[in-house]
C-alpha positions as CSV (number, residue, x, y, z in Angstrom):
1,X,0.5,32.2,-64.7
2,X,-0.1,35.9,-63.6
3,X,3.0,38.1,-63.3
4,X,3.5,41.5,-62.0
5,X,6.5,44.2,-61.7
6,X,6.7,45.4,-58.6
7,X,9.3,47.7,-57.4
8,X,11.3,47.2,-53.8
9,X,14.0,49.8,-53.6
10,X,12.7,53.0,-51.7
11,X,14.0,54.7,-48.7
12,X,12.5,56.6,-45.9
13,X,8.9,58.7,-46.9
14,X,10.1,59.7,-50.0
15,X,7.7,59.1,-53.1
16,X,9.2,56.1,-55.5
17,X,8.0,54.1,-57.9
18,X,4.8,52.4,-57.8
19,X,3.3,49.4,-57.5
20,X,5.7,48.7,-54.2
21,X,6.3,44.6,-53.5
22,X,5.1,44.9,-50.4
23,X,1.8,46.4,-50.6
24,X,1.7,44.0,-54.0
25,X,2.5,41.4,-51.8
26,X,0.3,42.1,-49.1
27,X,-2.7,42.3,-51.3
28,X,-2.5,38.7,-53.0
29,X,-3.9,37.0,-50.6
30,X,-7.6,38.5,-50.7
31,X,-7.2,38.1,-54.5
32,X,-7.1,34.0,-53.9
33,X,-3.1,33.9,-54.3
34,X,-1.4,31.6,-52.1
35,X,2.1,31.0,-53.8
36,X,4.2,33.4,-55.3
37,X,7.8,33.2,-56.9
38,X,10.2,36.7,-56.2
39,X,12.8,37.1,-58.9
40,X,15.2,39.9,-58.3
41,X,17.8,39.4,-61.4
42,X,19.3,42.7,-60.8
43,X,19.7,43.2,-57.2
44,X,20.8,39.8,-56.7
45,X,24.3,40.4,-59.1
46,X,24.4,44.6,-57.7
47,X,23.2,44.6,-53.9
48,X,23.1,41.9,-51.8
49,X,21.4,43.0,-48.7
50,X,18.5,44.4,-50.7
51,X,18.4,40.3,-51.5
52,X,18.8,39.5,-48.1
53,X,16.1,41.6,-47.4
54,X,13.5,40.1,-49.8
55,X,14.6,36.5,-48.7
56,X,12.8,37.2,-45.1
């Protein structure tokens, strides 16, 4: 099993810390990668929309 740590949380243009999950996401796909598991163990407990967001 691969893993990798992404980071979700930025907002509007402003630099934040990289890799993103979305271009992360985005990219898997061309790599072969059809499945992928999302575990967000903090945001889940301290923010749910940012869950709610994920979960689209």
């Amino acid at each position: 099993m691969n893993t990798h740590q992404v980071f979700q949380s930025r907002f509007g243009p402003t630099e934040w810390v990289k890799p993103y999950l979305s271009d992360t996401l985005m990219s898997l796909p061309s790599q072969g990668i059809k499945r992928v598991l999302v575990a967000t163990p903090a945001f889940v407990a301290d923010c749910l929309e940012t869950h709610r967001r994920n979960s689209r």
